[in-house]
N, C-alpha and C positions, 0 to 999 in steps of 0.2 A: 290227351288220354291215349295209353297205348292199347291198341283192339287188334286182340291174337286171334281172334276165331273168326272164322272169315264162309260165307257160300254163296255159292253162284247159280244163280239161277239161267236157266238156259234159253236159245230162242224157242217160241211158238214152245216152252215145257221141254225142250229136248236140247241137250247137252250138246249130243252126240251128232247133232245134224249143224250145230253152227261152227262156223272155222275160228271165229275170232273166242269163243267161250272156251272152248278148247285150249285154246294156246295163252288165255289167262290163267285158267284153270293149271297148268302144267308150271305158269312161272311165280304160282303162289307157293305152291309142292315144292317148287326148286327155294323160294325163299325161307330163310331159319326163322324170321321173324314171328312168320304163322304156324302156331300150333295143332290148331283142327283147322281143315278146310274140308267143306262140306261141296257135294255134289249132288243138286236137286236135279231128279229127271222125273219124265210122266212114267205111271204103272204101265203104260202098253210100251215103255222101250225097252223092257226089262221081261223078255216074251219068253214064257215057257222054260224060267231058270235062268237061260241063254244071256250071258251079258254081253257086250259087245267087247272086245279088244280094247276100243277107248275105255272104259269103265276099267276092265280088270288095267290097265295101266294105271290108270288115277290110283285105283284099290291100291295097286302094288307098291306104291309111294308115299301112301299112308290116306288117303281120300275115304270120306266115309259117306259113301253112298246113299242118298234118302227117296225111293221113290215117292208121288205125290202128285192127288189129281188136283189141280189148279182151281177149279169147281167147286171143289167141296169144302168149305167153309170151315170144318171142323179137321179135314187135313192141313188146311192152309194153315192154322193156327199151330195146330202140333208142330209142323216144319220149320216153322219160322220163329217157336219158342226155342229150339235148337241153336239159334241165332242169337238168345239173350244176350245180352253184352258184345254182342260181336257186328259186323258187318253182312250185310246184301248186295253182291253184285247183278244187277238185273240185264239179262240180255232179251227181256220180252220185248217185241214189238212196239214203236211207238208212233204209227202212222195214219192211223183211222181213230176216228170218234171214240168207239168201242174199245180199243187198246186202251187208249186217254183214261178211259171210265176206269178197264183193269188194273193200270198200273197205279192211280189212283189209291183203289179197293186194296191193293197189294201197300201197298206205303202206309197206308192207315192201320192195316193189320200188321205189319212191323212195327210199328209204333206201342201199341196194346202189346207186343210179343216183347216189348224190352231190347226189339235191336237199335244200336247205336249209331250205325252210321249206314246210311241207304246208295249206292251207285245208280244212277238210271242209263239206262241205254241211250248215251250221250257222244258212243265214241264216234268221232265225225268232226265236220264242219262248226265252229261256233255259230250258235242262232243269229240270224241279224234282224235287228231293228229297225225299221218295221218287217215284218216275216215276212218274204219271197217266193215261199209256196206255203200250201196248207200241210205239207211234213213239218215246213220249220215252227210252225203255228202251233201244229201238236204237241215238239218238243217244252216250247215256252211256256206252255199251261201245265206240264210236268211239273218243269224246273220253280212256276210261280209256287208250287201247290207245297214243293220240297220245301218251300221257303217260311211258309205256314208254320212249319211242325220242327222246325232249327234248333230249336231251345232245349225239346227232348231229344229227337233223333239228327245228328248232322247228315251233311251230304259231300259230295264230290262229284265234280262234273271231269270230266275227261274230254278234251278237242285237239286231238289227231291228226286234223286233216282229211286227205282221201287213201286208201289203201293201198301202196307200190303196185300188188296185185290187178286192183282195180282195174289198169292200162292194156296188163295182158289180155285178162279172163273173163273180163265183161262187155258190152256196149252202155254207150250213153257219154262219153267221150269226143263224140264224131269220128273218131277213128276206124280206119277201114286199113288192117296190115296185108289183107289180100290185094285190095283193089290200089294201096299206095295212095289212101288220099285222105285227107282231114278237114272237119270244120272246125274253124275255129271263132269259137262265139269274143267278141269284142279283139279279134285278132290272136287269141293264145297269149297277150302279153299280160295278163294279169300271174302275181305268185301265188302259188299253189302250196300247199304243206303235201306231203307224203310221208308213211309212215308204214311199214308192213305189219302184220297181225301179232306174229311173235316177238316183236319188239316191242309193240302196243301191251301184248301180255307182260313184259317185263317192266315196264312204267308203272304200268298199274300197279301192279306188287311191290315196285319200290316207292310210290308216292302214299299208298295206303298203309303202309310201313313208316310213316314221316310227321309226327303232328302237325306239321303247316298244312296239310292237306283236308283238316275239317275246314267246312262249309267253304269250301275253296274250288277255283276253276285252275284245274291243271290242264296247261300248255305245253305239246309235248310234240316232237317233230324227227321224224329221222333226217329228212332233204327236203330241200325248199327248188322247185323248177319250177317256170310257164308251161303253157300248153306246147308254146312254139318251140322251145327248148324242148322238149319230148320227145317233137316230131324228128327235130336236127338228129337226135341222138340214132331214132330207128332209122335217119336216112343214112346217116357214118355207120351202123351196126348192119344193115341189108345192101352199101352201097347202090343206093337208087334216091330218086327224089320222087318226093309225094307232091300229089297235086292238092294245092291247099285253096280253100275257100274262106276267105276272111270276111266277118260280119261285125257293125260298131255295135255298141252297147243294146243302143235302141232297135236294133235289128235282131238281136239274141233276143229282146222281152218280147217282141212280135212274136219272132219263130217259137218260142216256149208256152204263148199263147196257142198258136197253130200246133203243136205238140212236133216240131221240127228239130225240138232239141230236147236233151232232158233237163232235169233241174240240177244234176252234177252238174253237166254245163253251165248252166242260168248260175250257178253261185259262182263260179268260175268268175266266167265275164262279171258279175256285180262284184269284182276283187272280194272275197267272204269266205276264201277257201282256204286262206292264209291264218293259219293261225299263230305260230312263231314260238317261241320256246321261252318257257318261264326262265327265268324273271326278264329278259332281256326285250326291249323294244326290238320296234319294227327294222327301225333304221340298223341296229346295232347286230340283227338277224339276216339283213339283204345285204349289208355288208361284207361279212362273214369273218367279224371280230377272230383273231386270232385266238383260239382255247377258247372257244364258243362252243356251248352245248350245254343240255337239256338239265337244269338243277337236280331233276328227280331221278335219273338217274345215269353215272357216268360212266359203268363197269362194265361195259361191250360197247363197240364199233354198231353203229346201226348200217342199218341195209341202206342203201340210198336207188334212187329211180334207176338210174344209168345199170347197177346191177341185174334191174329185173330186165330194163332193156336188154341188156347184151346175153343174159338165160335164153328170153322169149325168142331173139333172132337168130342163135345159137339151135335151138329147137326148132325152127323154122328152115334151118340151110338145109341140116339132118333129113326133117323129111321131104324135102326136094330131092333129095337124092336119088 
C-alpha cells in the first residue's frame, strides 16, 4: 500500500523543541513521494499568533500545521482523522508507565481515526531480550501492543543506533573531553551503530516511501565504531591521550546498578547497540563488504562518527585560543 499523507507528532506535544522531529519533518517536505505532511504541535507553542521560525519553515514548504491539545479526547480524534489513510510518526515519550498508557491511548485512537500505519518512538537501540532496563521494557509493551492491531493499522520500527551527536553534546558515554578520560564499560570493544539526526530523517522518509517497510523493523546506520575506537579518534583529533578506565561485563551490570554508569553504556557493554544495516548481516556489516550500505536509502553520503569527532575537536582548539 502506497501512503502519501504522512504527520508527525512531536516530543512531550512540541515539534519545535525536539531535534530529531524536526529534521524528519524537513526530509519528508524534501521527499516527492509525500503529498500532505502534517505538523502536530500543542495550542501553547503557537503563543499570541507568533509562530516560531521552525513552523513558518515547515509552512513555507508546504507543511500544514495542526495545533492540538493531547488531553482532550475530542481534539485528539479531529487530528488524527486528518490522518485517514495516511501515516503517524510519534516522537512522544516512551519511558514511564504513564507515557506506556499514552502512547497506548494514542495507537488506539489511530486506529478508530482510519490511520494506516503508526511510527512509535523507536529510533535508538533495538530492544533486547530479556529488557536491560525498565526504558527498554517500556519500548517492548509499545511494540507488543502495535502488534495487536497489525491487521488494520501497520507499523514500522526504526533502529538507529546512538546519535553521532550524542558523543559531543551529552553525558552518559563516560566520556570526559575536558578532563582526557574515559570509562569504558566491558572495555569499549563492543560495536556501536551511529547515525546522526538528519540522516535518521532521511531514512525515514525513504523507508516509509517503500512498501517492504509495513509491519517491518528497519535497520538503518551511518557508521559502525567501539567505544575504544571513539576514544583513539579524539586522541589523534586533540593530540593527547586519555586516561582510560576499563571495566568487564559483569562490572558495567554492578556499576549501572550503583548508577555509575548509564544505560547508553549498559547496552554498549551488553553488545545491543549494534544494529547493522538492513538486509545485510552482522558479519557482512563488521566486515565492510565492498558497496555496502543501508537498502533504504542510498542517495547521500551519511555523516559518520570520525566527522563529528574532528567538528567537536576543531571547536574545541578555537576556543583555546
Amino acid at each position: 500500500m502506497s501512503l502519501t499523507k504522512v504527520g508527525v507528532i512531536g516530543g512531550r506535544g512540541n515539534i519545535c523543541s525536539g531535534n530529531l522531529g524536526r529534521e524528519i519533518v524537513r526530509a519528508l517536505l524534501d521527499n516527492k513521494h509525500f503529498k500532505e505532511v502534517y505538523v502536530f504541535t500543542r495550542s501553547d507553542t503557537v503563543a499570541k499568533g507568533q509562530k516560531s521560525d521552525l513552523l513558518k519553515e515547515f509552512e513555507s514548504k508546504g507543511a500544514k500545521i495542526h495545533e492540538i491539545d493531547y488531553t482532550d479526547e475530542k481534539q485528539l480524534k479531529e487530528g488524527f482523522t486528518l490522518l485517514n489513510g495516511g501515516i503517524i510518526i510519534s516522537l512522544a515519550p516512551s519511558f514511564a508507565p504513564a507515557d506506556i498508557d499514552t502512547q497506548k491511548k494514542h495507537i488506539d485512537t489511530a486506529v478508530q481515526c482510519g490511520v494506516k500505519r503508526w511510527v512509535p518512538n523507536e529510533f535508538g537501540t533495538a530492544p533486547a531480550h530479556p529488557p536491560i532496563s525498565a526504558f527498554q521494557d517500556a519500548r517492548i509493551k509499545i511494540k507488543d501492543h502495535l502488534e495487536t492491531v497489525k491487521d488494520v493499522m501497520s507499523h514500522t520500527f526504526f533502529f538507529v543506533g546512538y546519535f553521532n551527536e550524542f558523543i559531543t553534546q551529552r553525558s552518559g558515554f563516560g566520556f570526559s573531553l575536558e578532563d582526557k578520560t574515559a570509562d569504558l564499560e566491558a572495555g569499549g570493544e563492543q560495536y556501536v551503530s551511529w547515525t546522526t539526526r538528519p540522516d535518521i530523517g532521511r531514512f525515514v522518509a525513504s523507508a516509509l516511501s517503500h512498501p517492504k517497510s509495513e509491519n517491518a523493523e528497519v535497520r538503518v546506520c551511518g557508521d559502525v565504531k567501539r567505544m575504544i575506537d571513539v576514544v583513539h579518534l579524539f586522541e589523534r583529533e586533540l593530540g593527547t591521550t586519555f586516561t582510560l578506565h576499563k571495566y568487564s561485563v559483569e562490572e558495567s551490570r554492578q556499576r549501572y546498578k550503583e548508577k555509575k554508569c548509564s544505560v547508553f553504556a549498559l547496552t554498549c557493554a551488553e553488545d545491543k547497540a549494534y544494529v547493522g544495516r538492513s538486509p545485510f548481516s552482522r558479519e557482512e556489516d563488521l566486515k565492510k563488504v565492498s558497496g555496502l550500505d543501508n537498502e533504504w536509502c542510498q542517495d547521500f553520503a551519511q555523516r559518520t562518527i570520525e566527522d563529528n569527532v574532528k567538528e567537536k575537536a576543531e571547536e574545541m582548539k578555537k576556543a583555546s585560543l
